[in-house]
TORDRENLUM-225221 format. One line per 4 residues: number of its first residue (from 1); for each residue x, y, z of C-alpha. Coordinates in nm, 2 decimals. Layout:
N
NUM> X,Y,Z | ...
END
This chain:
407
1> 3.11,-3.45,-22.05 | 3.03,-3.79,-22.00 | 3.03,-3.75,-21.60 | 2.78,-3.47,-21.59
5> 2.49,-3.70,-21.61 | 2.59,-3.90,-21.31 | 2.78,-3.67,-21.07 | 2.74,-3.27,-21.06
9> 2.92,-3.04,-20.93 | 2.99,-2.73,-20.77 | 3.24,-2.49,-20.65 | 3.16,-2.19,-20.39
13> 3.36,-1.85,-20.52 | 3.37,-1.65,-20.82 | 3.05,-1.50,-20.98 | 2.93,-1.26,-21.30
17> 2.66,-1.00,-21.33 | 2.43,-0.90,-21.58 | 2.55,-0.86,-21.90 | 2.76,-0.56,-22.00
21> 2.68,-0.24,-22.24 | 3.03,-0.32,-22.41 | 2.91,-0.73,-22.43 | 2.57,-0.70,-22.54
25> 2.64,-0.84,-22.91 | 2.90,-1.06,-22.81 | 2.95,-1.42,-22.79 | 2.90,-1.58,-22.42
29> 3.34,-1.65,-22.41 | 3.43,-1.29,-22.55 | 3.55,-1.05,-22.38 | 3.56,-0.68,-22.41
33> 3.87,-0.47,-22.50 | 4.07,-0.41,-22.16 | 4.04,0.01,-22.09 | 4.04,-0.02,-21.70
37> 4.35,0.27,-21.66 | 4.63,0.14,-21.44 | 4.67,0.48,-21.23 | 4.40,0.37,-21.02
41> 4.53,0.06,-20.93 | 4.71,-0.01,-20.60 | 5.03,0.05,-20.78 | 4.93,0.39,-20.94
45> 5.09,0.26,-21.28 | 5.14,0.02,-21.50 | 5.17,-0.15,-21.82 | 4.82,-0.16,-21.93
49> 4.83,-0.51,-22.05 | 4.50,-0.69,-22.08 | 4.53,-0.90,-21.76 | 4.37,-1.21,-21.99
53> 4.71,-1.30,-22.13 | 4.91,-1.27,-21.79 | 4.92,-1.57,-21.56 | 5.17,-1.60,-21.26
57> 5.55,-1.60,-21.39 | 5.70,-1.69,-21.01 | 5.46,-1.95,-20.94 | 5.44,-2.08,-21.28
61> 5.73,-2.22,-21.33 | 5.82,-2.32,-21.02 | 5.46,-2.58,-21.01 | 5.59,-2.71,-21.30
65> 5.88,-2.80,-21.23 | 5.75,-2.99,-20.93 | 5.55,-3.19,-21.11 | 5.72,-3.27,-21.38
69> 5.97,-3.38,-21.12 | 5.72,-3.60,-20.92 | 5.63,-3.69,-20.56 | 5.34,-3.45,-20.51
73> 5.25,-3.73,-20.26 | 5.52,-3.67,-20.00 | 5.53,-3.31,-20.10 | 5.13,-3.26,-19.97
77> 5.23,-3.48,-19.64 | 5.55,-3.20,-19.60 | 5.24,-2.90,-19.66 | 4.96,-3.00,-19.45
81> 5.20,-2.93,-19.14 | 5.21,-2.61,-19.24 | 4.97,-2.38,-19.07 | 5.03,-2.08,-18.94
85> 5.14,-1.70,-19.09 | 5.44,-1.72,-18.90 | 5.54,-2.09,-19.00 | 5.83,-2.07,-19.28
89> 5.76,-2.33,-19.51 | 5.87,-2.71,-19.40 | 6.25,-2.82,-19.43 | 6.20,-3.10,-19.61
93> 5.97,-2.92,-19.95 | 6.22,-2.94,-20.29 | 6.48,-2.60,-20.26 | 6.30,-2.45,-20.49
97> 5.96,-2.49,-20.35 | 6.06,-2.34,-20.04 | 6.23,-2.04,-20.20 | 5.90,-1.93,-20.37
101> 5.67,-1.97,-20.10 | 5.93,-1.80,-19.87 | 5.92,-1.52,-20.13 | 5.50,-1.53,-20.17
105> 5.43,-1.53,-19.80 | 5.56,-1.20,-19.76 | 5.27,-0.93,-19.73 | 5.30,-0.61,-19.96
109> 5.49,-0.32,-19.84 | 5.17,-0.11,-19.83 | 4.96,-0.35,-19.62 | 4.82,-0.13,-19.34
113> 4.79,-0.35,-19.00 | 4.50,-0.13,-18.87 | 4.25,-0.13,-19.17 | 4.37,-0.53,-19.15
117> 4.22,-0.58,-18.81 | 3.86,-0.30,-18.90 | 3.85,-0.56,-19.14 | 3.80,-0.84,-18.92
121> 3.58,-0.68,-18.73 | 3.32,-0.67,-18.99 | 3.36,-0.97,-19.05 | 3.26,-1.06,-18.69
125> 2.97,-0.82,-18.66 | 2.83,-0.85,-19.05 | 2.89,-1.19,-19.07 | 2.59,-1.33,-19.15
129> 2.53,-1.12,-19.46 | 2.90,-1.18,-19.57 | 2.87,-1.57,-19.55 | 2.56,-1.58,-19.71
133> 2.66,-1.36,-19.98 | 3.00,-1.55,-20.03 | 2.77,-1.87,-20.07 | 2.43,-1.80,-20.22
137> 2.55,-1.52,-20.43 | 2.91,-1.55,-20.53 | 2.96,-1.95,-20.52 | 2.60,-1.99,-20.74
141> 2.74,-1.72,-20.97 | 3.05,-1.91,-21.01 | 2.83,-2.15,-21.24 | 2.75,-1.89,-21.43
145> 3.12,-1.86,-21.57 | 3.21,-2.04,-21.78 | 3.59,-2.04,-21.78 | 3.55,-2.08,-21.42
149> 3.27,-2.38,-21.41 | 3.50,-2.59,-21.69 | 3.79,-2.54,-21.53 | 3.67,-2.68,-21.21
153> 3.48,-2.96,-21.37 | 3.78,-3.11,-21.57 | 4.03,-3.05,-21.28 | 4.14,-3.30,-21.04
157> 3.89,-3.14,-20.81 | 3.56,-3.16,-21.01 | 3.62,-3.55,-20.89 | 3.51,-3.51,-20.50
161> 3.30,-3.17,-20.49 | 3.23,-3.20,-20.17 | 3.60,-3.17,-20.07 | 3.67,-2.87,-20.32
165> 3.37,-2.65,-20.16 | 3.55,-2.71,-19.80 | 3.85,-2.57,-19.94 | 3.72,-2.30,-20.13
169> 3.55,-2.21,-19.82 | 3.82,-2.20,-19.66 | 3.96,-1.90,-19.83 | 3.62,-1.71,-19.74
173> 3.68,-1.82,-19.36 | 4.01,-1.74,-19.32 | 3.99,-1.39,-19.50 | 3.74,-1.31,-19.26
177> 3.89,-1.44,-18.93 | 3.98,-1.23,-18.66 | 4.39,-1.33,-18.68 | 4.34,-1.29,-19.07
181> 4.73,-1.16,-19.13 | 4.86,-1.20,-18.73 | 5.13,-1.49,-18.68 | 4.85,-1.69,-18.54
185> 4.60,-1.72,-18.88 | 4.61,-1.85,-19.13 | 4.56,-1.68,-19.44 | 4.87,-1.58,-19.54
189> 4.93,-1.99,-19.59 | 4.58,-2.02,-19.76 | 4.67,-1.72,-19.99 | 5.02,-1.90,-20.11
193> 4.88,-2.28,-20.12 | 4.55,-2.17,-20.31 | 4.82,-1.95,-20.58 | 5.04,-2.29,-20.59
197> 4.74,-2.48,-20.68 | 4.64,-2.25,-20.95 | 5.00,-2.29,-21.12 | 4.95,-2.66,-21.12
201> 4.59,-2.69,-21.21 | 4.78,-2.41,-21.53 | 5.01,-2.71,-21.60 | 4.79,-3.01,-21.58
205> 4.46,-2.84,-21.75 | 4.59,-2.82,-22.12 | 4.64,-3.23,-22.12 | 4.25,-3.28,-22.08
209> 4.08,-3.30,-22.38 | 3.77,-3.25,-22.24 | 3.90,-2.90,-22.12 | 4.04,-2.81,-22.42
213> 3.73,-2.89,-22.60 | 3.56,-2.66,-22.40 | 3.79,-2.40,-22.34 | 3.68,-2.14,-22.59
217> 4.02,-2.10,-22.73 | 4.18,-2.04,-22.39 | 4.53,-2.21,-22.38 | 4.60,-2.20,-22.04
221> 4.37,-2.12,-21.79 | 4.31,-1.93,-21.45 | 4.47,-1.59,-21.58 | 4.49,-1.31,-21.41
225> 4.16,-1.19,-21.54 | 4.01,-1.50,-21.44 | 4.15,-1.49,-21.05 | 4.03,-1.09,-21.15
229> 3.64,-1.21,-21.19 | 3.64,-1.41,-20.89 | 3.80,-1.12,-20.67 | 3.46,-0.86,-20.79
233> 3.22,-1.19,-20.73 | 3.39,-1.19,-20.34 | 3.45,-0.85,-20.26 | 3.32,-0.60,-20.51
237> 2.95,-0.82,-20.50 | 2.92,-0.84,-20.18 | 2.98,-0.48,-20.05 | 2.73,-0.38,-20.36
241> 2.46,-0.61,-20.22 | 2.50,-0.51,-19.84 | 2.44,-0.17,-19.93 | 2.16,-0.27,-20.13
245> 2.03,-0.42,-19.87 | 2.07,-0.14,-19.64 | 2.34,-0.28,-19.42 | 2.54,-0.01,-19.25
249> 2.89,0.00,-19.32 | 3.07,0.32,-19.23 | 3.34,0.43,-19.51 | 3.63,0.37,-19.29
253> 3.49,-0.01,-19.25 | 3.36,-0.03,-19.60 | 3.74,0.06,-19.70 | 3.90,-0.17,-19.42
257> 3.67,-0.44,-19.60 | 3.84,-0.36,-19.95 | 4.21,-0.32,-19.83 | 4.20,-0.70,-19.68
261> 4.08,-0.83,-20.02 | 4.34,-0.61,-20.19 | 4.62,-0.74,-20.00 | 4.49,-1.08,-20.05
265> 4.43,-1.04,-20.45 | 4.84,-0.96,-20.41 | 4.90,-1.30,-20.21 | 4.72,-1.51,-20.48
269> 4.97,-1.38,-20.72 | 4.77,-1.09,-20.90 | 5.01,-0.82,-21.03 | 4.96,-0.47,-20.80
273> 4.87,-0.28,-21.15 | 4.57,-0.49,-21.15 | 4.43,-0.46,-20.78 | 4.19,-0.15,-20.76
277> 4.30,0.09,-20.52 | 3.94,0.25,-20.42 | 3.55,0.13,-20.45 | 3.54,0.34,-20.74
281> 3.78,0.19,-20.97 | 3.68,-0.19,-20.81 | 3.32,-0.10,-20.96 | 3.48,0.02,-21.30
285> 3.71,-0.27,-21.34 | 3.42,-0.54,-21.24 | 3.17,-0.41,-21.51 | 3.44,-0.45,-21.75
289> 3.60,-0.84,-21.62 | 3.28,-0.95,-21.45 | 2.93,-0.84,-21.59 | 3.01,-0.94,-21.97
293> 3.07,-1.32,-21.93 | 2.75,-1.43,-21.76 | 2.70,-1.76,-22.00 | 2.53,-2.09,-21.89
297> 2.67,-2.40,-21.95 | 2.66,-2.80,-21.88 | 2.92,-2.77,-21.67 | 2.78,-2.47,-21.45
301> 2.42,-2.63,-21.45 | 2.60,-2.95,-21.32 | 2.79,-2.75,-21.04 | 2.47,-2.57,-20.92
305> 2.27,-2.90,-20.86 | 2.58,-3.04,-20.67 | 2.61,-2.76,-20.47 | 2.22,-2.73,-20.39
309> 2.21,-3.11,-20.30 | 2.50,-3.07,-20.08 | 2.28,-2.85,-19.88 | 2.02,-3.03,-19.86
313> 2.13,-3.33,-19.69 | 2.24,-3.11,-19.38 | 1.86,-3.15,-19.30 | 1.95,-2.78,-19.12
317> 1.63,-2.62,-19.23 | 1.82,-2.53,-19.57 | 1.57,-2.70,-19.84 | 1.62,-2.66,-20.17
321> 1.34,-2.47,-20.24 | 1.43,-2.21,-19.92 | 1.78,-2.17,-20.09 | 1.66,-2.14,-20.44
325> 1.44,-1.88,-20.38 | 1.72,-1.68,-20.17 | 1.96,-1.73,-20.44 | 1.70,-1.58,-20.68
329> 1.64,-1.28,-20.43 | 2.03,-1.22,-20.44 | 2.12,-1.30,-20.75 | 1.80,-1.20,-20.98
333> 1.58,-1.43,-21.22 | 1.81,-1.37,-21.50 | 2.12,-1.51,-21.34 | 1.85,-1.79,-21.16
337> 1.72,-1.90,-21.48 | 2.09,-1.90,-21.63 | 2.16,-2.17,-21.36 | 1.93,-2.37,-21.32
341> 1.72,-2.24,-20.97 | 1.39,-2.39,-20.97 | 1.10,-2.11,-20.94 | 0.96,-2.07,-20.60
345> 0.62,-1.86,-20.60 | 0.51,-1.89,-20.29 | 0.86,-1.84,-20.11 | 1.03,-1.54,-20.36
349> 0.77,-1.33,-20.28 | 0.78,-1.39,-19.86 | 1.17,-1.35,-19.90 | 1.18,-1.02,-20.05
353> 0.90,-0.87,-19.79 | 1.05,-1.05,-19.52 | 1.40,-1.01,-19.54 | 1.44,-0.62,-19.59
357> 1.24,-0.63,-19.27 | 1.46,-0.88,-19.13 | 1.82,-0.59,-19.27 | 1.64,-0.31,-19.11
361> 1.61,-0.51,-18.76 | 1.95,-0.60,-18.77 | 2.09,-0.23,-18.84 | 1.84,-0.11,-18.60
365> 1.62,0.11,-18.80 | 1.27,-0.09,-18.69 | 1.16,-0.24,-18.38 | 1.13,-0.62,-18.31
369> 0.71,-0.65,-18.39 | 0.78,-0.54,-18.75 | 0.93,-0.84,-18.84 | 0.71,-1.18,-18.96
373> 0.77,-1.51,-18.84 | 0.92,-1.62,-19.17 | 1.25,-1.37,-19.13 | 1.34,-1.59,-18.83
377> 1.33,-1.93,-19.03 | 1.56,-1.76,-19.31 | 1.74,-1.65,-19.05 | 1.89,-1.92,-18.90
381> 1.89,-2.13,-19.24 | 2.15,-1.86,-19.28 | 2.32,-1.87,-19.01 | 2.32,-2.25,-19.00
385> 2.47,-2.23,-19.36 | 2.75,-2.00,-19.27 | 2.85,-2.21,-18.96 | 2.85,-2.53,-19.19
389> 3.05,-2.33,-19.50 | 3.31,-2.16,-19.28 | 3.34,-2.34,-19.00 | 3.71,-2.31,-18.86
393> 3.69,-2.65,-18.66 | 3.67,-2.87,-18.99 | 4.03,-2.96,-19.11 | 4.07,-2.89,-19.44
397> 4.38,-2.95,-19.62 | 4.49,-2.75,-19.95 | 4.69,-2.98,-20.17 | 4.89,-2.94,-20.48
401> 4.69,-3.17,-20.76 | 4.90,-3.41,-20.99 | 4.67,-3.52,-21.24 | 4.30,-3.37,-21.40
405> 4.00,-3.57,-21.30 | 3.98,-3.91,-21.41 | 3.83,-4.06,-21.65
END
C-alpha cells in the first residue's frame, strides 16, 4: 500500500452495479450462491459449477511453465510481430507456447460471420456512446471492484498506468473494429495474448504479499467469475445504458452487438457453459456476478484519480470536473461517491438536461434548435476521448509479465 500515496492508478474495463437483493447483508468480498442455470448459456448445458473456483486449465499451465522456464524477454520480442487473425503464432515461441495459442486462436464452431460484421457496424455508427460508455462507465466502475482494482494494483502493470489503460483499450478498440474477426484485424490476437496474460499475472500474483493481504481469501485470482464481471461491465452495461438513454438499436443489431462479445468471452478462455446465450440470461447472470460486489477500496480510489488525471493533461476540453460529472450521470451518485468523483452542481444538473437532448438529436427524434450550447461541448469532449482511448494508430504491444510490481 505504500505506493498509493505517491502514484495512483487506474485500469479502463470491468465495472459493478448497485448492490444486489441476494448481497444486501453481505460483506463487500462475498459473493452470493451461484443459481445462474447453465441451459441458457451458449452451450445449452453444463456442470453448474460456481465459475469462482474455475480459472483456465489450457492456458494455465502452459503460462507457467513459461515462466518458470524463463526468457519472457525474447519471448515478448517473438509476440509483438504477431498481428494479424490470420498470422499463426511466430516460429521461434517455446513448442508449447505455440501449440496453445494455435489451439486458442481458433473461433467457436458457432461463431456466425454475419451477426460478426452487424456488429461492427454498430460499432461504427454508435460509436460514440459505446466508447464513452466503455470509459466513463465501465473503466470508472472497474474501481469499484475490488478483486479487480487489487489485482491490477499489485500486478506488474499497476507500475506504468498509463501503458496498462492503452492496452486495455485496446481490447475495446479492436472488439469494435470493422475487420474485428476477418484475417486482416486483430482481435482474435488481442483475445489470445490478453487470456495468456491473465494465466501469468494467475502465477505471479500469489508471491505478492501485498496481494495476498488484500485478497479477501482469494488464492488465485482472475477466475472465471472475475473475467465474468468484467464481460456485464463491457457488454451487458453498455447495451443497458444505451437503451436508457434512448439510443436506437434494432434487436437484430442489439443481438449482433451480444454475439461479438460472446465469441470473444470464448477467446479469453471462459468456458461456453458460462457465456449467456440471449439478453435475458446476460441480465440474470450480471445481477448475480456483477451488482453484489460494488465495494470501495484504497486501491480503486487510487486507480480513479490516476485515470481522471490522465485525462486531464490531454488539455482536449476533458476537465476533471466535465468528466466527473459525466461519470456521475452514467454511473449514479452511489457508485460516484464509492469512487471518489468530486460533486459538480453546477455541471450534473446541465449534463442530465443537456445530454438526453443531445441522444434524441442523434437518433433523430428532435430537430437541431432543441439542443443547448452545452451538448456540443460534451460532445466533442466525448468524442475527443474516444479518439484518444481507442485510437488504432497508437502501437500498443500486449506482453506476457514476469514479475508483480516492484517494490
Amino acid at each position: 500500500m505504500d505506493g498509493l500515496s505517491r502514484r495512483k492508478m487506474l485500469t479502463t474495463g470491468g465495472a459493478l452495479g448497485a448492490l444486489g437483493a441476494l448481497g444486501l447483508a453481505a460483506p463487500a468480498n462475498a459473493r452470493p450462491l451461484w443459481t445462474w442455470a447453465p441451459d441458457t448459456s451458449v452451450a445449452g448445458s453444463g456442470s453448474g459449477v460456481d465459475p469462482q473456483w474455475v480459472w483456465d486449465e489450457q492456458a494455465d499451465p502452459v503460462l507457467a511453465a513459461v515462466l518458470d522456464r524463463g526468457g519472457i524477454a525474447a519471448i515478448n520480442d517473438q509476440l509483438a510481430t504477431w498481428t494479424r487473425n490470420d498470422q499463426a503464432p511466430p516460429a521461434g515461441l517455446p513448442a508449447d507456447l505455440r501449440e496453445f495459442m494455435d489451439q486458442a486462436r481458433q473461433l467457436p464452431s458457432w461463431a456466425d460471420r454475419t451477426k460478426l460484421d452487424r456488429a461492427a457496424r454498430i460499432n461504427s455508427t454508435k460509436g460514440i456512446y459505446i466508447g464513452a460508455l466503455y470509459g466513463l462507465g465501465s473503466g470508472l466502475m472497474s474501481t469499484a471492484i475490488p478483486r479487480e482494482s487489487r489485482a491490477v494494483y499489485y500486478s506488474k502493470g499497476g507500475a506504468d498506468m498509463k501503458d496498462r489503460i492503452a492496452k486495455t483499450a485496446k481490447l475495446g478498440y479492436d472488439i469494435g473494429a470493422t475487420d474485428a474477426y476477418l484475417p486482416q484485424g486483430s482481435m482474435i490476437v488481442t483475445a489470445v495474448k490478453t487470456r495468456m496474460v491473465h494465466a501469468a499475472v494467475r502465477h505471479l500474483l500469489p508471491r505478492s504479499p501485498a496481494w495476498v493481504r488484500t485478497s479477501g481469501g482469494q488464492a488465485t485470482p482472475i477466475s472465471q467469475a472475475d473475467i465474468l464481471v468484467t464481460w456485464h461491465s463491457l457488454a451487458t452495461f453498455v447495451m443497458r445504458k444505451m437503451k436508457e438513454w434512448g439510443v436506437r438499436v434494432s434487436t437484430a443489431d442489439a443481438d449482433a452487438y451480444l454475439h461479438v462479445w460472446q465469441v470473444s468471452a470464448h477467446m479469453l478462455g471462459v468456458r461456453d457453459e458460462y457465456i449467456p446465450a440471449s439478453w435475458d440470461a446476460a441480465n440474470a447472470q450480471s445481477k448475480q456476478l456483477l451488482d453484489p460486489l460494488l465495494a470501495s477500496t484504497p486501491e480503486g480510489q487510487a486507480l480513479t484519480d490516476v485515470l481522471l488525471g490522465i485525462v486531464a493533461q490531454l488539455d482536449l476540453g476533458l476537465t476533471r470536473p466535465l468528466i466527473s460529472a459525466f461519470s456521475r450521470y452514467t454511473l449514479g451518485d452511489r457508485i460516484g461517491d464509492m469512487i471518489g468523483l468530486s460533486e459538480e452542481p453546477i455541471l450534473e444538473p446541465l449534463i442530465a438536461t443537456a445530454w438526453p437532448l443531445l441522444v434524441a438529436f442523434r437518433e433523430g427524434l428532435i430537430p437541431l434548435p432543441a439542443i443547448p450550447a452545452v451538448a456540443w461541448t460534451l460532445e466533442e469532449a466525448l468524442r475527443q476521448f474516444v479518439l484518444l482511448f481507442l485510437n488504432e494508430a497508437q502501437p500498443i504491444a500486449i506482453t506476457i509479465p514476469d514479475t508483480n510490481r516492484p517494490g
